[in-house]
C-alpha angles and dihedrals in degrees: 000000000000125000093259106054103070135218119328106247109259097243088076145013125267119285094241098038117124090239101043085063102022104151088230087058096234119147135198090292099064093241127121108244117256101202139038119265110277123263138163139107092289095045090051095050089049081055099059088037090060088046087051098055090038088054088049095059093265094299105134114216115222118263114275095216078199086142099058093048085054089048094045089047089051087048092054091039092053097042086047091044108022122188092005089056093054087049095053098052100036081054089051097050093046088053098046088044093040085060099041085054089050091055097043122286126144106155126047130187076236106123086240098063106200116076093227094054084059093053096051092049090052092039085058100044082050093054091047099053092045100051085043083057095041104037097059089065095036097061091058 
């Protein structure tokens, strides 16, 4: 460990600690380890949080809850605008997918990992806003 990068938290050993990446997967308590080692969206963002208060000298900054103001904001844009709203935004994510595929992109943070499983979902929201804008003037 060099002098800059503070303490390990207590709940586990050091990154770089023999026993934390022992081949065998034992860890400090003698015991052979039982799970993988963890991964995941959320355990990658507790990781950069980690790196962040360690670069700041191991002050933490507060949580920014910016996700939940855009989802709040989404929410009030689709009850104000209803089914053009979820096509708007549906479109807009296919697009912006669509070219991220096309540059190579193959996993997302999306919860639904591969990138053409995402494009299904919002093709199909697409085609269902649209059809819930088009039918009502169509059964006349």
């Amino acid at each position: 460990m060099t002098t800059g990068e503070g303490p390990a938290p207590a709940d586990r050993p050091a990154a770089d600690s023999p026993t934390a990446d022992s081949p065998t997967g034992d860890r400090s308590t003698g015991g052979p380890s039982t799970a993988a080692r963890p991964t995941g969206v959320a355990y990658e963002q507790a990781r950069a949080a980690e790196t962040a208060r360690a670069a700041d000298g191991g002050q933490a900054k507060p949580y920014d809850p910016l996700k939940l103001c855009v989802y709040a904001t989404v929410a009030l844009l689709a009850w104000l605008f209803g089914a053009w709203a979820v096509l708007g935004f549906a479109a807009l994510g296919f697009a912006g997918y669509w070219r991220a595929r096309r540059a190579g992109l193959t996993r997302s943070k999306c919860y639904l990992r591969d990138t053409r499983l995402v494009l299904a979902y919002l093709g199909l929201i697409t085609l269902v806003a649209a059809a819930a804008l088009v039918l009502p003037h169509t059964l006349r």
